[in-house]
GUPA-923443 format. One line per field, with one value per residue (C-alpha): residue in one letter; residue number from 1; x, y, z; chain. Coordinates in steps of 0.25 Angstrom, whole numbers. Layout:
<nodes>
code	c(A;...)
pos	c(NUM;...)
px	c(X;...)
py	c(Y;...)
pz	c(Z;...)
unit	c(A;...)
</nodes>
This chain:
<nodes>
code	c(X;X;X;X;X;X;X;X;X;X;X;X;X;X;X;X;X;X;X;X;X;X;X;X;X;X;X;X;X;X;X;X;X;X;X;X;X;X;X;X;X;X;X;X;X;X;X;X;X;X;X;X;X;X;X;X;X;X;X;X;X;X;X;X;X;X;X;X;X;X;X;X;X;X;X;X;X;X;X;X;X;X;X;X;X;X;X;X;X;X;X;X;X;X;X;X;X;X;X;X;X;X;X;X;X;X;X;X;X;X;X;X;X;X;X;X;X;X;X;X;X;X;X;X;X;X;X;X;X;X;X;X;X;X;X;X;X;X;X;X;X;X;X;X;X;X;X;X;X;X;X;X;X;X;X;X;X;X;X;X;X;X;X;X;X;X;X;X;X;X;X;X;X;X;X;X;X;X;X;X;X;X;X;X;X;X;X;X;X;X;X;X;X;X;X;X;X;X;X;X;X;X;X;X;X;X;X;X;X;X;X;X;X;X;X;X;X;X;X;X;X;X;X;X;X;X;X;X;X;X;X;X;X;X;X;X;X;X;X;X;X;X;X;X;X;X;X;X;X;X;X;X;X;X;X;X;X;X;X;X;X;X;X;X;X;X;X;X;X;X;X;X;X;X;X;X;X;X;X;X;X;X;X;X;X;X;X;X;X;X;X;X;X;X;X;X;X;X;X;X;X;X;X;X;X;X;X;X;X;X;X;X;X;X;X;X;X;X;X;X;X;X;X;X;X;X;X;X;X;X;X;X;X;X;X;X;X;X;X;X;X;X;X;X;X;X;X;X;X;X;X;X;X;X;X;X;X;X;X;X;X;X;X;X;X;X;X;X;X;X;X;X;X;X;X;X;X;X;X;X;X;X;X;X;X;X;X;X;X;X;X;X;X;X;X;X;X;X;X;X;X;X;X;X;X;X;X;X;X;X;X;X;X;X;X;X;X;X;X;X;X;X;X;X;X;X;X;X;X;X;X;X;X;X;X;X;X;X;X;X;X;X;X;X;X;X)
pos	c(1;2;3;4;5;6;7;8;9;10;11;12;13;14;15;16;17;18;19;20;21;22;23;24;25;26;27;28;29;30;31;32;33;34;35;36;37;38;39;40;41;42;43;44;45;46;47;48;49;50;51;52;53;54;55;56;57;58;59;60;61;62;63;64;65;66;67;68;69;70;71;72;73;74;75;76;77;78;79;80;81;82;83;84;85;86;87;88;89;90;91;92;93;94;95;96;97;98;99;100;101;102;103;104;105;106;107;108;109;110;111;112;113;114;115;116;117;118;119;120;121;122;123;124;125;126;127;128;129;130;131;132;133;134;135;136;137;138;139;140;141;142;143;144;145;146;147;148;149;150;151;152;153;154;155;156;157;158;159;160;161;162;163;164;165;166;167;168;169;170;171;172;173;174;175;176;177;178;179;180;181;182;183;184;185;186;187;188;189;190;191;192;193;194;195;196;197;198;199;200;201;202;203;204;205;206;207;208;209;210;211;212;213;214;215;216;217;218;219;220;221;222;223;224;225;226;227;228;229;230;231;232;233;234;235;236;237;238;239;240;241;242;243;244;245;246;247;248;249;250;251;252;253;254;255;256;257;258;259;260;261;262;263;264;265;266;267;268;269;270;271;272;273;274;275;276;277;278;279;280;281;282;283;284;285;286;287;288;289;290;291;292;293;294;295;296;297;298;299;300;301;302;303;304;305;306;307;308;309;310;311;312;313;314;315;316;317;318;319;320;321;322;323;324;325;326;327;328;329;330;331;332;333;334;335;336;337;338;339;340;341;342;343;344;345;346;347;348;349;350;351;352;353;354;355;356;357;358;359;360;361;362;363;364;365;366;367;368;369;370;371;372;373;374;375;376;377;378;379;380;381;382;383;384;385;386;387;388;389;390;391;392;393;394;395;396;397;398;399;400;401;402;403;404;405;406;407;408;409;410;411;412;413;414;415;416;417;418;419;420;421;422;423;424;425;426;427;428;429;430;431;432;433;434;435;436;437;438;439;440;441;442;443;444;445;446)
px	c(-68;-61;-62;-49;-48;-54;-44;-51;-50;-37;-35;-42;-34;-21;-24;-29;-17;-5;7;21;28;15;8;-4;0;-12;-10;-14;-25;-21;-8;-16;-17;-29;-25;-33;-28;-27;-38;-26;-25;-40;-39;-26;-34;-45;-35;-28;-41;-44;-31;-32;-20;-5;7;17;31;43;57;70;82;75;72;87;85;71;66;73;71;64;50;41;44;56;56;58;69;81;72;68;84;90;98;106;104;118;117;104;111;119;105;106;121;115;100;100;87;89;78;69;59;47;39;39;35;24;19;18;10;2;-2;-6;-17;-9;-11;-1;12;18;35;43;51;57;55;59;72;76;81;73;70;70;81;81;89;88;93;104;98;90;89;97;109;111;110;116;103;104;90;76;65;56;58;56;43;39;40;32;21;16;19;10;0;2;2;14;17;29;31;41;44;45;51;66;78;88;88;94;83;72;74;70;66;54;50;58;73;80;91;96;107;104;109;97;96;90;81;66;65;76;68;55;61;69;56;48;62;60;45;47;56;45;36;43;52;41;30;16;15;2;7;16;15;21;26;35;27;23;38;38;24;31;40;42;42;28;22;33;32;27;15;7;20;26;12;9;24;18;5;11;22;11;-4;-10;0;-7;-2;-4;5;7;5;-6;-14;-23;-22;-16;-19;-12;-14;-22;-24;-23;-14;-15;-4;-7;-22;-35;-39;-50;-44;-57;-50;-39;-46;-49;-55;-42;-40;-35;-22;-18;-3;-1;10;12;17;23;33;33;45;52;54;62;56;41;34;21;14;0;-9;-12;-28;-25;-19;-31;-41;-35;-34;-49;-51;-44;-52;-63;-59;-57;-43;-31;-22;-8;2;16;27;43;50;63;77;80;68;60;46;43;39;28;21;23;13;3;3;0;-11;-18;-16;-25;-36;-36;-37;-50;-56;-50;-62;-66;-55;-49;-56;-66;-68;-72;-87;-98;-97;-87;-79;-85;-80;-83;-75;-75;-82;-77;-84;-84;-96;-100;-100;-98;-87;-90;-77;-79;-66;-73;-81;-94;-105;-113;-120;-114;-124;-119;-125;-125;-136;-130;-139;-132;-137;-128;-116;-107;-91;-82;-73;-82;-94;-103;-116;-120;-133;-137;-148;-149;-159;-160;-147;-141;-133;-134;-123;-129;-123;-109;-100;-85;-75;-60;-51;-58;-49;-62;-74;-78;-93;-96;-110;-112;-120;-135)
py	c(47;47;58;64;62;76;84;82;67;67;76;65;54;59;65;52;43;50;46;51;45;39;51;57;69;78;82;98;96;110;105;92;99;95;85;85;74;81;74;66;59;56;50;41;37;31;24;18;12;8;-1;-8;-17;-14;-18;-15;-17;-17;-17;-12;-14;-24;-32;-37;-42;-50;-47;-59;-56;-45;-48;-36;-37;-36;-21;-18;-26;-15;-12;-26;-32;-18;-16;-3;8;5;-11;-9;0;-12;-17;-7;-13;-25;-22;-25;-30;-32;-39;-29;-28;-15;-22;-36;-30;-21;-33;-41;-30;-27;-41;-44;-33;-21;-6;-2;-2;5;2;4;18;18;9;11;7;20;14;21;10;22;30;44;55;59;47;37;26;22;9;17;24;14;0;-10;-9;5;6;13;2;13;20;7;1;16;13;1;4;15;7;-4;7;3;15;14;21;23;18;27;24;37;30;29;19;26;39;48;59;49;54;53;39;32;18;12;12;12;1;11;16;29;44;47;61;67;76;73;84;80;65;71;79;66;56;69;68;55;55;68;59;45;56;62;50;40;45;44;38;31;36;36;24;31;22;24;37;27;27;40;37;38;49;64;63;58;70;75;69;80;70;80;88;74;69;84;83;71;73;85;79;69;71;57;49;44;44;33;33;20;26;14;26;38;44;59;69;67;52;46;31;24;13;-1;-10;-25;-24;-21;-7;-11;0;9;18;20;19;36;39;36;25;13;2;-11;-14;-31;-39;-51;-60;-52;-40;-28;-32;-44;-56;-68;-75;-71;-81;-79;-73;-70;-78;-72;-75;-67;-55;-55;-56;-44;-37;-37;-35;-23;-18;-22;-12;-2;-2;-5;-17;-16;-28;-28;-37;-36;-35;-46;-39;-42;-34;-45;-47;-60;-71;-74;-62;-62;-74;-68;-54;-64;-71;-58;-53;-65;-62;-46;-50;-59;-48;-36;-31;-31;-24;-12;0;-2;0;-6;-12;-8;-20;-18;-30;-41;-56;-63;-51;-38;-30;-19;-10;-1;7;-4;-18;-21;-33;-44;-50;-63;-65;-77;-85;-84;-94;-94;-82;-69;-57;-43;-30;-22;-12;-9;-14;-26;-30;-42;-50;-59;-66;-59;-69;-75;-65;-76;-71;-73;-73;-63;-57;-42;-36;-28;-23;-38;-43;-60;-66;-81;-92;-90;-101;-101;-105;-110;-100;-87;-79;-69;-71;-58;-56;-42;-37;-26;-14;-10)
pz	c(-17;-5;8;15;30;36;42;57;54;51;64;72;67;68;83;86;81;81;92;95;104;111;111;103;95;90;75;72;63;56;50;42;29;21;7;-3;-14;-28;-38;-44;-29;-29;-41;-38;-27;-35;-43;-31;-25;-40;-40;-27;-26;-28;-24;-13;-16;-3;-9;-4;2;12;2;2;15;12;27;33;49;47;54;50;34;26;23;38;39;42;55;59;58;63;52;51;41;36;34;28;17;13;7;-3;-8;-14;-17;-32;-37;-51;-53;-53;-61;-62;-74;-68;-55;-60;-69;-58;-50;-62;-64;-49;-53;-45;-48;-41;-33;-21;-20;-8;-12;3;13;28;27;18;3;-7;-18;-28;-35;-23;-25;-11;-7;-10;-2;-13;-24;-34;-28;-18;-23;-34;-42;-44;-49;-47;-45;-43;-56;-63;-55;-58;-74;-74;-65;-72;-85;-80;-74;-58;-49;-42;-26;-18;-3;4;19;27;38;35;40;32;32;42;44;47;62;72;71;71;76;65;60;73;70;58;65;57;65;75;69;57;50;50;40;32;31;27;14;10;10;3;-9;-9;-10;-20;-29;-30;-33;-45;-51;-53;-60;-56;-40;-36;-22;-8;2;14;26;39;45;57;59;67;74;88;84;82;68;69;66;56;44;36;29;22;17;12;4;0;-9;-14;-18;-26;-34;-36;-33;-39;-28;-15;-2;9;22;30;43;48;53;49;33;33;24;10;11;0;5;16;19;27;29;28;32;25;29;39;52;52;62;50;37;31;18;9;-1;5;3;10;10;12;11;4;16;28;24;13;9;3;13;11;21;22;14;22;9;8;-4;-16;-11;1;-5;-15;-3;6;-10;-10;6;4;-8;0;10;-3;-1;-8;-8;-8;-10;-5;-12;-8;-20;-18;-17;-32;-37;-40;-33;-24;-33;-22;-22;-41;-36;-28;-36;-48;-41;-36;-51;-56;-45;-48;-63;-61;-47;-50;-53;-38;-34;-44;-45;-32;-17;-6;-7;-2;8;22;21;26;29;18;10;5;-7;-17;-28;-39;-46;-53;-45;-29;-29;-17;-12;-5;2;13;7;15;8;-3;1;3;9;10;13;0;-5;-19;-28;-36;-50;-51;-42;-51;-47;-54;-58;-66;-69;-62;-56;-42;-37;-28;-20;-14;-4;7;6;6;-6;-4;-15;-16;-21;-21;-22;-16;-27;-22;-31;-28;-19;-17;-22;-29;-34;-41;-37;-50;-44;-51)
unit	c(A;A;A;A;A;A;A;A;A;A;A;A;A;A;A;A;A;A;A;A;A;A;A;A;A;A;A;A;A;A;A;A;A;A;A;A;A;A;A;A;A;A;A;A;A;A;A;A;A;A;A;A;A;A;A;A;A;A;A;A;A;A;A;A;A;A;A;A;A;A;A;A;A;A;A;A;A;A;A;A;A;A;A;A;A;A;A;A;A;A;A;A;A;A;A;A;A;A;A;A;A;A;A;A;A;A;A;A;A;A;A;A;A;A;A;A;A;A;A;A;A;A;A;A;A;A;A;A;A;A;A;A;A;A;A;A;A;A;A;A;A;A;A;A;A;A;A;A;A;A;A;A;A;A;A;A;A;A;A;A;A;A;A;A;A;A;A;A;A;A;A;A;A;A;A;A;A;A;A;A;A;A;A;A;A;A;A;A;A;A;A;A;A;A;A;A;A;A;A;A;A;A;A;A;A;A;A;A;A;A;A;A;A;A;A;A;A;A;A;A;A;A;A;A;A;A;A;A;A;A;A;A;A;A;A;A;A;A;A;A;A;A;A;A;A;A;A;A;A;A;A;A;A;A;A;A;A;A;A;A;A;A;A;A;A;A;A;A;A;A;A;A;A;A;A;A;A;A;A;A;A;A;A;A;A;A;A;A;A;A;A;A;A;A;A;A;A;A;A;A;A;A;A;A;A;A;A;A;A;A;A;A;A;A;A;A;A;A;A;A;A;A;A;A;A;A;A;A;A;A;A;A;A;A;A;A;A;A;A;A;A;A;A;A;A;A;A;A;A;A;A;A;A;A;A;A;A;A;A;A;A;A;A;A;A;A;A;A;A;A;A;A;A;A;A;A;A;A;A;A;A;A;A;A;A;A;A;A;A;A;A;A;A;A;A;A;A;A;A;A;A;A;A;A;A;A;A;A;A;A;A;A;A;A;A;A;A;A;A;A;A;A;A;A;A;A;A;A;A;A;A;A;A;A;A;A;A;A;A;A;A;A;A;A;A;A)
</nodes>
């Protein structure tokens, strides 16, 4: 269904935007290689738009410490308070979160209507949350607990039928061949020496091992390349090589980098962090995902209270399916394992809307209709659903050629009086009710 970027384009693009150093570097077109996704990738991408909302999940050793002081988010906080590689070890001495629980999480997830999950495997700060064998530094070998989270959230996702896809930071605090150094990870106190190489064949054995120890992966959610953006290494992450591996130990699992930028080839959708995806100068031909938080950080925070209504998760939900794109919703799993019983909350609230609207949103795309201010509209083969986010009047008029037979509120099957002509669909009579989050009306096609 959907078009790869043209080589030429790609070209453009990446002659256009990349910097080292403050200065442009042109890329040779003649070593982009081509990607062509297997048929098992196109397919995983129809079931990924199909899904439309899952759930993000931040947890690691910066859990323990709840972001307090930390003012860009909990999971940055080894960089934001300048704690040193070896203090920040010490988190690992008392992370025990025993009351951790797979099923109750992916019940939870299940019920808030999600399809699917992506969990932190590595973060910036280094500590894989998953049992490595190329590395000590991880959940099993070095902490109290002992155990693989990861294995078990595995288990109970696909026993529950959730797709379920690894975050893995290439940006690295901890390890001693991330070097040179890019923007980040300066207050480490690590040797300022390494092997880039080195590096690269480590995350490729670490990403070899979440690919071969878990069963089926929905896909890898790459961050951290924008760490090296004003250095040497810029040009020397070896990006095709690293999703070439991938998609061979596994052809069905997608790929999305958050580099805020352009899609490279052997990407499969494209990424935007806490805003709906409305940057024309970024937006490609790929499949589509916003990431949002809660209330302010990815991970958990003791003191950021400043959470976001269930009403208004719902509302940027449909906005981004508006946009055809995915929605994805990040909660920071509390250092004993258990999730925020805030966010238990609102995931249950959003469940209860999904169950009654979810018509509107699984299994379509973005409608026929640009987004408009009083709301969005999305669509499948049969119906053209009409999301009225701002409630405008008793009269809605929008510019739609489809020939509609008949227009009715989901909720209630209720029909709704309508007139078209000209290449005008008027929707008359509609009435604003106080507990309608949106207001949906399905428009079934002739």
């Amino acid at each position: 269904m959907y078009k790869i970027l043209s080589l030429l384009t790609l070209a453009a693009l990446l002659m256009s935007e990349l910097t080292v150093a403050g200065e442009s570097v042109a890329v040779d077109p003649s070593k982009v290689e081509p990607y062509t996704p297997a048929p098992e990738n196109l397919s995983a991408r129809e079931t990924f738009q199909d899904n439309k909302f899952g759930v993000f999940l931040h947890w690691g050793l910066y859990s323990q410490l709840g972001g307090v002081g930390s003012p860009y988010g909990a999971e940055w906080i080894m960089e934001d308070l300048r704690i040193s590689g070896k203090k920040y070890q010490r988190l690992a001495q008392f992370f025990n979160p025993t009351g951790f629980d797979a099923d109750e999480w992916v019940r939870a997830f299940k019920d808030a209507g999600a399809k699917y999950i992506v969990i932190t495997s590595k973060h910036h700060d280094g500590f894989s949350m998953y049992d490595s064998k190329v590395s000590d530094y991880d959940i099993v070998d070095s902490t109290p607990y002992g155990q693989d989270p990861i294995k078990a959230l595995a288990e109970a996702a696909h026993k529950n039928g959730l797709a379920l896809f690894f975050y893995y930071s290439q940006l690295d605090w901890h390890h001693p061949d991330y070097y040179p150094w890019g923007r980040t990870g300066h207050y480490t106190k690590r040797a300022k020496s390494g092997d880039w190489e080195k590096y690269l064949q480590f995350q490729d054995a670490q990403l070899t091992e979440l690919l071969t120890q878990y069963g089926p992966i929905g896909g890898i959610w790459f961050d951290g390349w924008w760490d090296q953006e004003d250095s040497l290494n810029w040009d020397k992450w070896q990006l095709q090589r690293t999703y070439k591996m991938i998609h061979q130990l596994q052809p069905a699992t997608l790929i999305v980098n958050n580099h805020h930028r352009f899609t490279v080839p052997g990407e499969d959708y494209q990424g935007f962090e806490q805003q709906l995806p409305t940057n024309q100068k970024r937006l490609g031909k790929l499949p589509l995902e916003m990431a949002q938080t809660m209330n302010g950080s990815w991970g958990f925070s003791l003191t950021d209270d400043n959470y976001k209504s269930a009403k208004e998760l719902v509302q940027t939900l449909v906005s981004a399916a508006g946009r055809n794109s995915n929605y994805l919703l990040n909660t920071g799993p509390m250092p004993n394992g258990k999730l925020q019983p805030e966010n238990l909350q609102t995931f249950a609230e959003m469940g209860k809307w999904l169950r009654k609207y979810g018509t509107s949103i699984y299994k379509t795309r973005g409608g026929p209709i640009k987004p408009q201010s009083w709301g969005v509209t999305t669509q499948n083969k049969d119906s053209i659903f009409v999301h009225i986010l701002n409630w405008q009047g008793k009269t809605l008029e929008i510019e739609l050629d489809t020939p509609i037979k008949s227009a009715q509120l989901l909720a209630t099957n209720e029909g709704v009086k309508f007139n078209q002509k000209d290449g005008v669909l008027t929707l008359e009579n509609l009435v604003e009710t106080s507990d309608d989050w949106v207001r949906v009306i399905e428009l079934k096609i002739k």
